[in-house]
Each structure stands twice: as C-alpha cells, then as structure tokens.
N, C-alpha and C positions, 0 to 999 in steps of 0.2 A: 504494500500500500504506500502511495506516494504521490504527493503534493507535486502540480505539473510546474507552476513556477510561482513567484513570492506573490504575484499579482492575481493571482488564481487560484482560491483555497480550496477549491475540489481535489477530492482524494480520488486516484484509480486505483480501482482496486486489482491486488493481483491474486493468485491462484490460494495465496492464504487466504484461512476463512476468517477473518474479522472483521469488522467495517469500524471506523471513528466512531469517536464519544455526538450522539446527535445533535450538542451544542454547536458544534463547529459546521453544520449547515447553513446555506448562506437567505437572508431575507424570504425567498420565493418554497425555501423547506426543503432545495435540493443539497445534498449531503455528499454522494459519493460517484463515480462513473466506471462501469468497467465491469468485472469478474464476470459471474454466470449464474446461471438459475437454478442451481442444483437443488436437490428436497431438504439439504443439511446449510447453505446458504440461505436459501428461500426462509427455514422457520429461525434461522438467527437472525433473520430482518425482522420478520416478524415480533419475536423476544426481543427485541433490541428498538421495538416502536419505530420502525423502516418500514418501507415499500417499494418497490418497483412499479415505475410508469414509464413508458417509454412508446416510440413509435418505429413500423418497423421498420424503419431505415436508420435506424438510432442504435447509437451504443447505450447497453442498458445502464438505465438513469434509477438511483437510488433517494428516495425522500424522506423528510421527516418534519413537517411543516409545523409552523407557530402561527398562531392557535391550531389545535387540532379538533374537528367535528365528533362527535361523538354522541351515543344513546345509552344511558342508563334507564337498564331493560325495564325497570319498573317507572319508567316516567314516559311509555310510550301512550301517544295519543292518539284514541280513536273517535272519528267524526261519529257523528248520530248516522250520514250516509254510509261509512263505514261500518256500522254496528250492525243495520238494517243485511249490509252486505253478507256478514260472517253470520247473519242466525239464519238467512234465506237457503245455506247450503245449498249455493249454487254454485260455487267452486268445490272441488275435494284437492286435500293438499296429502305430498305424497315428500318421502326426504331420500334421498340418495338412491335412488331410481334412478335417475337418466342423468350422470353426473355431465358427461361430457355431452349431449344435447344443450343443456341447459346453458354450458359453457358456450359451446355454437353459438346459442339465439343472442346471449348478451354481447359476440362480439357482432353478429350481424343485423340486428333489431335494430332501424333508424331512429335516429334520436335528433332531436327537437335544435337548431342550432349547433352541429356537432358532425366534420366529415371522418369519414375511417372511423378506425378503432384503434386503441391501446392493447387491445388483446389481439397480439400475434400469435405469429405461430409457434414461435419458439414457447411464449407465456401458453399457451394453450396445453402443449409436450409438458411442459418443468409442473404447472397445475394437477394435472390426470397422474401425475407420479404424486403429488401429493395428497392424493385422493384417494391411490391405490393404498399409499402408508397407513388411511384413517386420519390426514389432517384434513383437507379443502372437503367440504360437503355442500352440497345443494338444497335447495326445499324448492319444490316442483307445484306450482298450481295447472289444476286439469279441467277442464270444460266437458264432461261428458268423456273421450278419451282422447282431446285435446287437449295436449302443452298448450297452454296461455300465457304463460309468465312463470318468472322464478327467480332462486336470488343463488348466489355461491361466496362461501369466502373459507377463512382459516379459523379452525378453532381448537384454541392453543389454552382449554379447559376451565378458565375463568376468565376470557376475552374470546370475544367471536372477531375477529377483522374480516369485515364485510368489502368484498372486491365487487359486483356487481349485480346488475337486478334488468330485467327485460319484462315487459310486458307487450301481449298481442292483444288484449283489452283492454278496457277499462276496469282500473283498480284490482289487479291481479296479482300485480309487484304488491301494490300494498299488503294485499292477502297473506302472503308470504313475510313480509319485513315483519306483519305484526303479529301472525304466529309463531315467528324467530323471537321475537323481542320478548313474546308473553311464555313463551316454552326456557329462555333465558332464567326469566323473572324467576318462576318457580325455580331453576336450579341455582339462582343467589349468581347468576354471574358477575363481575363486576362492571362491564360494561361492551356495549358492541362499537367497534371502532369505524366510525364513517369516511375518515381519512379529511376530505373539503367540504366546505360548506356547501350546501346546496337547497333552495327556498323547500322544496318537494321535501326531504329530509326534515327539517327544521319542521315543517307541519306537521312531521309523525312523533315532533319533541324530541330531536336530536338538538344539540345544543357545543357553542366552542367553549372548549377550556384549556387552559395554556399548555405546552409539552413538558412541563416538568408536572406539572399535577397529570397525565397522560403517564408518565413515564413513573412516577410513584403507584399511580393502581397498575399499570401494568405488571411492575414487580411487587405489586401482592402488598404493598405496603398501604395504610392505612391513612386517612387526611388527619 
C-alpha cells in the first residue's frame, strides 16, 4: 500500500490485504484505489466501514464517506400506503432464492437520473463468491411467480450493509427494505448501512450520522 505522490493522498493498494485507517479519506469519502475483490478483501472492507464503487472502466475505487446514511432497524418507517401494502398480501417475499437474478435486475433495472451501473462484472463474480461463503444474501419480492423487486447486500451479523434494491413495480423494493429492516429489528441488529444519502431512503427513516459514530457500532462498541 502506497501513497502515489505528496499531493495525492490516495493509497493503492497492493496484493497485501489491508487498507488505511478511514480517517485519511479525502472530503468526497474516497479512501483507497487498486487491489481486488477477493471474498477475504471484500469482508475486511466491509469490517473496516469501506466499500467499493467503481465503474467498469475504472480501477477499483475504495470508500468510506462522512456523514454516513444509515437505518437503525427499529426506526424504520412505514406509510399508512405502505401498511395497506404489507396486510393486502399481494406481494410474497422469499430470501436467498435467486441470489444472482436479483443481482442481474439491480444492475440492469433503469433508474431515475442515472446511466450504466456500478455493478460490473467483475463486482457481480467477487458478490456470488460471497454469497456462496453465507455473507451477500438477497430478499426477493414475487408477484404471483414474478420477480418484482428485491434488495442484496453483506451481513456481517450485527450490521446488514445494504449494496442494492430494484424494483419492477411499485413499492416492491420497499416491500423488501422493510421486511429487512423489521426481520433486523427483532434480531437486535445494530444497524443496516445505507452507504449515501438518498430522499427514497430517508423516507423509510434512514438517517446520516458521522463515520466515527458508524465506525464505533460497527465495532460493536457502545454510544
């Protein structure tokens, strides 16, 4: 690991697995560039309040941004339209059925503002090995026995880090975020990690709190 030059604090990283302390990310939350997406790389980002974002013509880009988004599972909010939604059982939700479909839709489901995707193909390969391990899980919402929506991320036992969510109707993804969120609840997690801010999020009562309070519940520590 090593600094490209004095004017440039990015670390590249190399074949050793460690990454910097995530203070020394620059303003925008980017931290590191370089190494690889291995399953033993991937979850010490993860443990380490990191993430990978990147595009695929990009060297992978390492983040750990201030403020960080995030839902503590018992503060998830559900509309009256939403309520309506979950007693109507007109969705059925299903969990780690179709890990790598689900993967598919969220990287090719068009999005609002937004060209391409962030999920290549290498993150698509490096994901499904973490899948196979028991870390990346999905939750699948179904229409009759259509896929609609669904959501996938890492869960690292008492943080869920949530990587993405597609829907093919209306309020499907939601369906999902807040059967995650309430299925959480009950298991005391400490919280699910939304990475950015986003208005959609914020209305399910996702909320920013700074990266060192991020980085204290991550390691299990206490406010």
């Amino acid at each position: 690991m090593q600094k490209d030059r004095e004017n440039n604090p990015l670390f590249f990283l190399t074949e050793q697995l460690v990454f910097p302390s995530v203070e020394s990310a620059n303003a925008e939350g980017l931290l590191a560039v370089g190494g690889d997406l291995s399953p033993e790389r991937l979850l010490l980002a993860y443990q380490s309040g990191i993430f990978p974002w990147f595009n695929e013509d990009s060297l992978i880009l390492w983040w750990s941004p201030d403020p960080r988004m995030v839902l503590f599972p018992e503060k998830i909010k559900v509309s009256k339209s939403m309520r309506k939604v979950l007693k109507n059982q007109e969705f059925r939700l299903t969990k780690n059925t179709c890990f790598e479909e689900v993967l598919h839709q969220c990287a090719t489901v068009a999005r609002k503002n937004q060209q391409g995707t962030w999920i290549t193909s290498d993150m698509k390969s490096a994901y499904i090995e973490l899948h196979k391990k028991g870390y990346a899980k999905s939750y699948e919402v179904w229409k009759n026995k259509t896929l609609v929506g669904g959501l996938y991320g890492v869960d690292l036992g008492h943080v869920f880090c949530g990587e993405s969510m597609f829907s093919n109707m209306a309020n499907a993804s939601k369906f999902a975020f807040i059967h995650l969120a309430q299925e959480l609840a009950l298991k005391e997690y400490r919280l699910i990690d939304c990475q950015l801010h986003t208005d959609h999020l914020e209305s399910l009562g996702a909320e920013e709190i700074s990266r060192s309070q991020f980085i204290r519940l991550l390691d299990g520590k206490n406010e």
